[in-house]
NUVO-737058 format. One line per 2 residues: number of its first residue (from 1); their letters; for each residue x, y, z of C-alpha. Coordinates in nm, 3 decimals. Each point is the difference from the previous one (the first is absolute). Example, Ala and Ser with C-alpha at 12.3 -4.5 7.8 and 13.67 -1.06 7.14 Angstrom:
// NUVO-737058
1	AS	1.230/-0.450/0.780 ~ 0.137/0.344/-0.066
// end
This chain:
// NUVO-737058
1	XX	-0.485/-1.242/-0.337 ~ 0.196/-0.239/0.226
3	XX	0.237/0.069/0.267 ~ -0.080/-0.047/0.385
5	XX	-0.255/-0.261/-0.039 ~ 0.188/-0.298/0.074
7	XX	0.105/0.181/0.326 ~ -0.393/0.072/0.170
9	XX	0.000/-0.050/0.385 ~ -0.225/-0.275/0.184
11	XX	-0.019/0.195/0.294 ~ -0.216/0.238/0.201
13	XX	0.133/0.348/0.074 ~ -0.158/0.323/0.163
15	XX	0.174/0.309/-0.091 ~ -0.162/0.336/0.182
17	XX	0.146/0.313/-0.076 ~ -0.099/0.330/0.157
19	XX	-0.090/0.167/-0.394 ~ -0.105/-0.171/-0.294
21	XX	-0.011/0.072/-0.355 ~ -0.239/-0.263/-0.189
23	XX	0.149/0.117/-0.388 ~ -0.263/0.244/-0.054
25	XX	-0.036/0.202/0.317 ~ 0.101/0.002/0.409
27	XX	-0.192/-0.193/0.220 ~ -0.096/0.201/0.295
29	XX	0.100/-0.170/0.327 ~ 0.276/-0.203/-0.155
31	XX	-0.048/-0.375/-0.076 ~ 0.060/-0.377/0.130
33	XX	0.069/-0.221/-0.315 ~ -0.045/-0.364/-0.002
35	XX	0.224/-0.227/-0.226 ~ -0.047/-0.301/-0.058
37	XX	0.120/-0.234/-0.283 ~ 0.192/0.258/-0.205
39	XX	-0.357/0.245/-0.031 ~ -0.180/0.233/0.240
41	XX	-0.262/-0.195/0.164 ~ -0.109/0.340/0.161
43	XX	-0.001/0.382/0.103 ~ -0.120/0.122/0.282
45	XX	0.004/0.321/0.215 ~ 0.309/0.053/0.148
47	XX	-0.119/-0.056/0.367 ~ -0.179/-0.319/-0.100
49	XX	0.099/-0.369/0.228 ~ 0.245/-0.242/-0.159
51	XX	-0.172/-0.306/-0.077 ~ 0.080/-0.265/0.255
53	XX	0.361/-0.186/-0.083 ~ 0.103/0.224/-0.268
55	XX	0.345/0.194/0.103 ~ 0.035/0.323/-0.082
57	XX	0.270/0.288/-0.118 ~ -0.114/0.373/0.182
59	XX	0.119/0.317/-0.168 ~ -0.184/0.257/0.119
61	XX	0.234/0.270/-0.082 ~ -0.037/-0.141/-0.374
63	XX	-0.243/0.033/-0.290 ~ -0.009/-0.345/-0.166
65	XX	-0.073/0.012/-0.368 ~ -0.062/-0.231/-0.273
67	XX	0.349/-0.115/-0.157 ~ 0.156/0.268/-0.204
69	XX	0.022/-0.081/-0.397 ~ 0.265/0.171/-0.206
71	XX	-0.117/-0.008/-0.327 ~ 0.350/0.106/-0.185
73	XX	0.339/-0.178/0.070 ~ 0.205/-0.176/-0.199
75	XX	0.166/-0.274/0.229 ~ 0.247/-0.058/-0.235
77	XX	0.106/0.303/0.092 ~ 0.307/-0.004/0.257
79	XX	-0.049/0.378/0.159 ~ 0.322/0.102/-0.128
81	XX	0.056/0.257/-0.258 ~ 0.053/-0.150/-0.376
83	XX	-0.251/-0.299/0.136 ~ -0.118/-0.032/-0.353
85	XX	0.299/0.012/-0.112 ~ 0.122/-0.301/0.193
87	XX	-0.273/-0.215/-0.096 ~ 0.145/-0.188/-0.315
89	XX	0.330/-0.092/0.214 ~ -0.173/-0.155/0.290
91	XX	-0.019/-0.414/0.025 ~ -0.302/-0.120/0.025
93	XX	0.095/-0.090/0.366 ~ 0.083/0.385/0.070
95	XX	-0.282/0.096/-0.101 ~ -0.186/-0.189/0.223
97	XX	0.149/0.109/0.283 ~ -0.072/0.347/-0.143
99	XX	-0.381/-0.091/-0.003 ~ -0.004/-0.134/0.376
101	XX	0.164/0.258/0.089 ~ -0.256/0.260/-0.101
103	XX	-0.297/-0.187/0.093 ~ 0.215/-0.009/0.359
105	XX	-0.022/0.389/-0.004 ~ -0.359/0.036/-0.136
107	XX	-0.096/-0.241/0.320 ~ 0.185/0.230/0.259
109	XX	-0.162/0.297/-0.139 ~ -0.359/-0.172/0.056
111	XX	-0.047/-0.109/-0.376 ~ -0.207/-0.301/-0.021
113	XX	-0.074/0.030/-0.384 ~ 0.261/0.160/-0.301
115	XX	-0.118/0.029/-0.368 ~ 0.368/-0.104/-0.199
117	XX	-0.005/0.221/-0.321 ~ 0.254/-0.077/-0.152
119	XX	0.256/-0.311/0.039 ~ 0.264/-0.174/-0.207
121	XX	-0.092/-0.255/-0.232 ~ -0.296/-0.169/0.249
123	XX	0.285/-0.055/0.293 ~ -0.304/0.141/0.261
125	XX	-0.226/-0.208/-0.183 ~ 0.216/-0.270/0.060
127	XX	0.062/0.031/0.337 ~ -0.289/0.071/0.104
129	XX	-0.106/-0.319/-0.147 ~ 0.271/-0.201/0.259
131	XX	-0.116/0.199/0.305 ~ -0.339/-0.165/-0.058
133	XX	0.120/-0.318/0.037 ~ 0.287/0.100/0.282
135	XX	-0.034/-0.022/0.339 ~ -0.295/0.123/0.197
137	XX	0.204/0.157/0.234 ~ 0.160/0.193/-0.235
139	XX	-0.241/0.311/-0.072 ~ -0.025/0.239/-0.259
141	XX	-0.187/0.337/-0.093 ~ -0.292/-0.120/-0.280
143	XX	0.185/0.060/-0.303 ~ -0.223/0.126/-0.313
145	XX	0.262/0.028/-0.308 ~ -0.014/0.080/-0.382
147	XX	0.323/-0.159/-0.106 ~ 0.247/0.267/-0.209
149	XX	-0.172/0.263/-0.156 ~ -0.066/0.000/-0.342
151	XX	0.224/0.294/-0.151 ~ 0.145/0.104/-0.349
153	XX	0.316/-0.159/-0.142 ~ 0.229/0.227/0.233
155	XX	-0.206/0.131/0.174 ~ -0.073/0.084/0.405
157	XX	0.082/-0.269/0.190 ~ 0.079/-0.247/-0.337
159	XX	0.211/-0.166/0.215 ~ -0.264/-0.193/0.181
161	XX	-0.026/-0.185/-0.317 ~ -0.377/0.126/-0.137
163	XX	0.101/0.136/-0.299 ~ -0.292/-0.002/-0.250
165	XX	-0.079/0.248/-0.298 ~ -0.206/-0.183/-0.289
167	XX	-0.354/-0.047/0.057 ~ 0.030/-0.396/0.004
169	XX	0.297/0.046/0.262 ~ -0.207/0.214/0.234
171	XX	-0.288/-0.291/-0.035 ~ 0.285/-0.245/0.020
173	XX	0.104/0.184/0.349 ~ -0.367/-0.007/0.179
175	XX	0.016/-0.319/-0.081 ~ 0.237/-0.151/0.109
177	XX	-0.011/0.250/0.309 ~ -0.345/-0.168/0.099
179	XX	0.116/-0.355/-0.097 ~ 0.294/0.035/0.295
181	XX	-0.248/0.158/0.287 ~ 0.001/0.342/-0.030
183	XX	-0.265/0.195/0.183 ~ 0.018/0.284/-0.250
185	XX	0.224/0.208/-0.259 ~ 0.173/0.277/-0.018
187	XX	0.105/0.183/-0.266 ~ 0.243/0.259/0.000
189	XX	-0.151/0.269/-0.239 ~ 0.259/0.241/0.063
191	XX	0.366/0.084/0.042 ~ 0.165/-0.038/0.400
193	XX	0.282/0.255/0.164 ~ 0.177/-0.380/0.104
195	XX	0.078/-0.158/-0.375 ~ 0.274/0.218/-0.176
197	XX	-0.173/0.071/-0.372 ~ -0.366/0.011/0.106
199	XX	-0.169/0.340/-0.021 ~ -0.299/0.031/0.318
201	XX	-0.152/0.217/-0.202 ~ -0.087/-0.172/-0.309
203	XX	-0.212/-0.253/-0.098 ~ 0.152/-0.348/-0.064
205	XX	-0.327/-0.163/-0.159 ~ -0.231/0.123/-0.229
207	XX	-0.375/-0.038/0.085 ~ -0.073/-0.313/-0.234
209	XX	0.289/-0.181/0.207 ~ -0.152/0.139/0.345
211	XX	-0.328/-0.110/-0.103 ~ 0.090/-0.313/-0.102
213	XX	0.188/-0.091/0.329 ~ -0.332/0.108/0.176
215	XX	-0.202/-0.212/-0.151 ~ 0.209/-0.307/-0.059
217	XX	-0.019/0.025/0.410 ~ -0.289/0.079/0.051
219	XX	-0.084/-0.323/-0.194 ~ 0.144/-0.220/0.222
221	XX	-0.155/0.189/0.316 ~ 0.315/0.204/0.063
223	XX	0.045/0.355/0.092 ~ 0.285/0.263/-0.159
225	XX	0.122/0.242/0.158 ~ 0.293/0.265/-0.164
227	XX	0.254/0.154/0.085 ~ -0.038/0.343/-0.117
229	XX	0.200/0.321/0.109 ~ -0.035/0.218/-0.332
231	XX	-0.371/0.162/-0.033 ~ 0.009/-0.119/-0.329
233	XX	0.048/-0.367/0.079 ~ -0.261/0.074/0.360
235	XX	-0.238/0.118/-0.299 ~ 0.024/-0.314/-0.200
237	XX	-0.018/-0.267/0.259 ~ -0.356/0.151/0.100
239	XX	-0.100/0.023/-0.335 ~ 0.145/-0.388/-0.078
241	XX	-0.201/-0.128/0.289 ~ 0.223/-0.077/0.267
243	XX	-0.125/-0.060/0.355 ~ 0.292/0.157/0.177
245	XX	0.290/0.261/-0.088 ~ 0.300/0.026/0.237
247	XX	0.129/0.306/0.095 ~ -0.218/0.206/-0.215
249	XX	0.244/0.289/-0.010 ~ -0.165/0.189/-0.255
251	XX	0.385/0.118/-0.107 ~ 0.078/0.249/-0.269
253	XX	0.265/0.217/-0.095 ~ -0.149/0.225/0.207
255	XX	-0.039/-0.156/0.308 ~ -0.373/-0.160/0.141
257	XX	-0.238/0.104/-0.247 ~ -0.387/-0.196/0.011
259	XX	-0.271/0.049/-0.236 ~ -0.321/0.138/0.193
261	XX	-0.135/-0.281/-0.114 ~ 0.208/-0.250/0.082
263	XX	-0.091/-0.104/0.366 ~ -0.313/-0.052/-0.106
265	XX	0.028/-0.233/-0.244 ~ 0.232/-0.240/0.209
267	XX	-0.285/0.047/0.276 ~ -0.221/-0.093/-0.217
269	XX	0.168/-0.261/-0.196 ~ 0.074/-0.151/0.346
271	XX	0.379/-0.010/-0.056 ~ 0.191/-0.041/0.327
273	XX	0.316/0.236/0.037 ~ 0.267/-0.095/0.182
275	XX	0.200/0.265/0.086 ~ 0.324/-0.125/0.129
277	XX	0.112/0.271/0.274 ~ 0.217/-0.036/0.294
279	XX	0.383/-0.020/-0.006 ~ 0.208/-0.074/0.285
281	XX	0.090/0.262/0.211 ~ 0.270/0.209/-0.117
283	XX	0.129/-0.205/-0.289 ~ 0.084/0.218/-0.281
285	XX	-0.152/-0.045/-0.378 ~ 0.165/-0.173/-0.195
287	XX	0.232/0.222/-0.279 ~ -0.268/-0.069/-0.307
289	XX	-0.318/0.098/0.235 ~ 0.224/0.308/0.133
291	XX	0.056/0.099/-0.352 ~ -0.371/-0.010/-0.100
293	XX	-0.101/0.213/0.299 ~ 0.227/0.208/-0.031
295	XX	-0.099/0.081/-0.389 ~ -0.406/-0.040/0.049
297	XX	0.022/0.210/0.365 ~ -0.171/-0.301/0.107
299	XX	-0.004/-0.112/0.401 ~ -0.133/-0.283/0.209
301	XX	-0.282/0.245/0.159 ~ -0.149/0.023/-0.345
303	XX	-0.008/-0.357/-0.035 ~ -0.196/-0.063/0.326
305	XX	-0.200/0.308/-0.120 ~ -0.099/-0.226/-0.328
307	XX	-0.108/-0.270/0.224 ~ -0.243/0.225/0.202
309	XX	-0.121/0.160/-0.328 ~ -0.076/-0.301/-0.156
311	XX	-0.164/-0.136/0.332 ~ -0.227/0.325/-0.049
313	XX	-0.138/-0.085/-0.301 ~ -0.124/-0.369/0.143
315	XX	0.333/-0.200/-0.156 ~ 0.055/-0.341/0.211
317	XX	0.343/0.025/0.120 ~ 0.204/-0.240/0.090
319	XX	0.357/-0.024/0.226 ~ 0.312/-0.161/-0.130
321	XX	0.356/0.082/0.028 ~ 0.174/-0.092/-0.281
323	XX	0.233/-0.199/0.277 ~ 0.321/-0.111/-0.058
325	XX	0.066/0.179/-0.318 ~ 0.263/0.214/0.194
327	XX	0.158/0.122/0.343 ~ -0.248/0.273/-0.006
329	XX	-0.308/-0.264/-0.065 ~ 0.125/-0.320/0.195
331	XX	-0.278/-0.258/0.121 ~ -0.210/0.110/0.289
333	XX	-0.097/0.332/-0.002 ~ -0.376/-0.015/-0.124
335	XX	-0.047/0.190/0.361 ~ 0.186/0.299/-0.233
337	XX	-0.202/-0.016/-0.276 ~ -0.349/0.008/0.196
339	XX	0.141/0.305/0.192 ~ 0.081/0.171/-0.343
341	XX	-0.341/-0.042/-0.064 ~ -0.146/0.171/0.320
343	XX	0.281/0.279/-0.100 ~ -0.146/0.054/-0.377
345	XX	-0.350/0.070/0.167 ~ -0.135/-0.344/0.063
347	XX	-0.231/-0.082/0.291 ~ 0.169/-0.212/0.253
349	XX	-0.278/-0.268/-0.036 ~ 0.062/-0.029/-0.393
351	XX	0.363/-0.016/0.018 ~ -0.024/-0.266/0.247
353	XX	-0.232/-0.157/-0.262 ~ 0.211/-0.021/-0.281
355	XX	0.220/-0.212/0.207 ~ -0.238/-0.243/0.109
357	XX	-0.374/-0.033/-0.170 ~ 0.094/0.188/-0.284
359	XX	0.300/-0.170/-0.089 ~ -0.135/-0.334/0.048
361	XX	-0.288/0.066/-0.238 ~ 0.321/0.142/-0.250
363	XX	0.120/-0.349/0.044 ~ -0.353/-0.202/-0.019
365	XX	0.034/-0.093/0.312 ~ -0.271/0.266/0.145
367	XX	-0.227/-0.321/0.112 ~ 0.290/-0.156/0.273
369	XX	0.228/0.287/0.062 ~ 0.025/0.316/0.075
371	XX	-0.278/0.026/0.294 ~ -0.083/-0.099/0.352
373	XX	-0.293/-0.203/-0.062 ~ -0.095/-0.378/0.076
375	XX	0.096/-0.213/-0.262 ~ 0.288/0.176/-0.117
377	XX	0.396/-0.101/0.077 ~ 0.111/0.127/0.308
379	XX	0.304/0.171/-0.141 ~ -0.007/0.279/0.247
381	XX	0.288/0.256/0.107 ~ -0.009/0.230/0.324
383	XX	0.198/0.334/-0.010 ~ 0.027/0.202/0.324
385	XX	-0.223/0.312/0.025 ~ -0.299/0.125/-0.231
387	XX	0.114/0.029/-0.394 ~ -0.348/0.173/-0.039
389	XX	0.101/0.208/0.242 ~ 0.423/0.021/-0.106
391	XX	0.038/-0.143/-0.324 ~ 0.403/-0.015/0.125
393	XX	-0.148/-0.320/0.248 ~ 0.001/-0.210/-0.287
395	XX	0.332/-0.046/0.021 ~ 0.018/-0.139/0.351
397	XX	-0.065/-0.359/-0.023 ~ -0.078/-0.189/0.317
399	XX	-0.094/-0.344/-0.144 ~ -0.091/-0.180/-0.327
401	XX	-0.216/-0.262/-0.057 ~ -0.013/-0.209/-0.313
403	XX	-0.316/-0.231/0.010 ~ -0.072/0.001/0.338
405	XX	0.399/-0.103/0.109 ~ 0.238/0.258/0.132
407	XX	0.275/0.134/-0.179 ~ 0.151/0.188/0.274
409	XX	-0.012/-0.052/0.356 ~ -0.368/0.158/0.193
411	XX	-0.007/0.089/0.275 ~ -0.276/-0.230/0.180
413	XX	-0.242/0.029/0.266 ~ -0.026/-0.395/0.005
415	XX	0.250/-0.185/-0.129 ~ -0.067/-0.224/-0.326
417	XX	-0.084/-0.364/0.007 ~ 0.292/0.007/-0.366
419	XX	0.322/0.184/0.009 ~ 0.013/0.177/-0.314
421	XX	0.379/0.107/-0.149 ~ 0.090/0.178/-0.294
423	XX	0.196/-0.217/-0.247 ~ 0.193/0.089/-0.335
425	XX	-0.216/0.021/-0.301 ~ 0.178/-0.124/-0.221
427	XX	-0.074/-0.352/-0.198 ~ 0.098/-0.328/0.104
429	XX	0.401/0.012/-0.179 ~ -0.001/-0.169/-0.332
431	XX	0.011/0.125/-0.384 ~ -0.132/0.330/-0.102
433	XX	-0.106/0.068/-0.327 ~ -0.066/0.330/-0.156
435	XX	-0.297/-0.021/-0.154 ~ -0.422/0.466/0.582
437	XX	-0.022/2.579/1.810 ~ -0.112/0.084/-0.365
439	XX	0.286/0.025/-0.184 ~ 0.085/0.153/-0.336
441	XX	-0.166/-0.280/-0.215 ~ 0.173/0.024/-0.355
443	XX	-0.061/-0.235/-0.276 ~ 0.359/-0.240/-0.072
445	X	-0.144/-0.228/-0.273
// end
């Protein structure tokens, strides 16, 4: 994983905020974090003294929570409908800007961390490989990717350029996967609503291929996960061994439709399910997703009410988006997808979990994100109001911090000894190559 690292902060920062969620649970009383160096170099009750010299941001109307992770987008992805579509057409140049862009909007909606599932051809990869080396002032969410996702000749998503059917192709494709800096792969193991010819409901691999993918990976000390709408394919990723399925939809003909058994085997197998709720506001479904509803009788309230069943039955969930896919799914509205979560039945604690410990832990990062505890990085966001209290708070950022430096304005009871802005993230110019409220929450892969 690389991403924000070249951009840690040298200096010492007190942020107290009136509520405080640590990633597991509140903290009665609120908290006063220190920063210092990019980590947390302490919690302490809210009402505790600011060490001598160190200035400090106040927001006592504010719960202040570890950064959020989004563990779904695709920041290829330009939040436009057809986004997929567009990929093969963009320079390598556009598409840049198309990645800065989203990891622009992830940071105003207080995401410090986004899993990339799905790229073209290694371009996030690639740049996050320059924004290593750019600039420190030029920050960045943490960017955990898996390069294009290997997929059938034609199908979902081939145009991200992972096409691979043959056993020694799919070995070819881990490999070379791991060779370029991938943190993990994903695979897609079933048809997609967004690529015309693709059936959601049907399996794309057979179980030798899945397996072999798995353990090729696993090899090399790299997780799967699948994309799986279809119960079939859901039912063959668990049985091929991967460590994560997204979206789990459990689809048939029929609408929904799990096994009784089924929840406990991914609890038990340890498989982390993301999801993928939360839309934007009022945006319609696209025509193909429209279509299936209408013939399955499916609706977003059964979706969240999957999540909450499977969250039963002692399944680690995990929130992601799905961003920038289309209008209805642009970049930044994890806040959307934790509230469909609370809506399907989910304690607000949990939810609030598989944004922050949870998800870190989805993206092996569970020992330096994802918590308010010393040692981690002080990637921190503060929304106004209590989101254990009003899940709907989430979406009212106040301030972000990205190891230990502001990325919007605080308000300050002292002011700081560094001024802090908020500069574009994208790379230094040069040559890109392609080679990284609930609401009704519908699936639109």
């Amino acid at each position: 994983m690389a991403g924000a690292a070249a951009n840690r902060g040298t200096g010492r920062l007190a942020i107290r905020a009136g509520r405080a969620f640590d990633g597991r649970a509140m903290i009665p009383g609120g908290a006063l974090v220190l920063c210092a160096s990019g980590q947390i170099a302490g919690v302490e009750p809210g009402t505790a003294p600011v060490p001598d010299d160190w200035p400090v941001a106040a927001f006592p109307a504010a719960t202040v929570l570890p950064g959020l992770i989004d563990c779904h987008v695709h920041l290829c992805g330009d939040s436009r409908d057809g986004a997929l579509g567009r990929l093969p057409g963009y320079s390598d140049n556009e598409l840049g800007q198309v990645i800065g862009a989203a990891l622009r909007a992830q940071l105003r909606a207080g995401v410090t961390t986004v899993r990339d599932l799905g790229d073209r051809r290694g371009a996030v990869l690639d740049w996050r490989q320059r924004a290593a080396t750019a600039p420190a002032d030029q920050p960045s969410p943490a960017i955990v990717a898996s390069g294009p996702p290997i997929t059938t000749p034609g199908g979902h998503c081939w145009a991200m350029g992972g096409e691979a059917a043959r056993l020694g192709e799919l070995h070819a494709a881990v490999r070379e996967r791991a060779e370029r800096g991938a943190d993990l792969i994903k695979i897609m193991a079933s048809g997609g609503v967004l690529t015309a010819g693709t059936d959601l409901l049907a399996c794309q691999y057979s179980l030798e291929q899945l397996r072999t993918v798995a353990d090729e990976a696993h090899a090399r000390g790299l997780a799967v996960t699948a994309h799986a709408h279809g119960l079939t394919a859901v039912l063959q990723a668990a049985e091929a061994g991967v460590d994560g399925i997204e979206h789990c939809s459990c689809l048939t003909g029929r609408g929904i439709e799990v096994p009784e058994d089924l929840p406990g085997r991914l609890a038990a197998g340890r498989i982390i399910v993301c999801p993928t709720l939360g839309r934007k506001p009022g945006a319609p479904l696209s025509p193909a997703m429209a279509a299936i509803y209408q013939r399955t009788g499916l609706t977003g309230q059964a979706f969240q009410a999957l999540a909450g069943r499977l969250h039963a039955a002692g399944v680690i969930i995990a929130s992601g988006t799905d961003a920038g896919i289309t209008a209805g799914r642009p970049h930044g509205i994890l806040a959307n997808a934790i509230a469909g979560l609370v809506a399907g039945g989910i304690p607000a604690a949990d939810a609030l979990a598989s944004a922050t410990s949870v998800a870190a832990r989805a993206c092996d990062l569970g020992d330096r994100k994802g918590r308010l505890r010393v040692g981690y990085d002080a990637d921190l966001v503060l929304v106004k109001g209590d989101p254990h209290a009003d899940i709907r708070a989430l979406s009212n950022v106040q301030a972000v911090y990205l190891n230990g430096q502001a990325v919007t304005q605080p308000a300050t009871e002292r002011p700081s000894t560094t001024r802090l802005r908020s500069p574009p993230l994208d790379p230094a110019p040069g040559p890109r190559t392609c080679n990284a409220h609930p609401q009704p929450n519908g699936q639109q892969r």
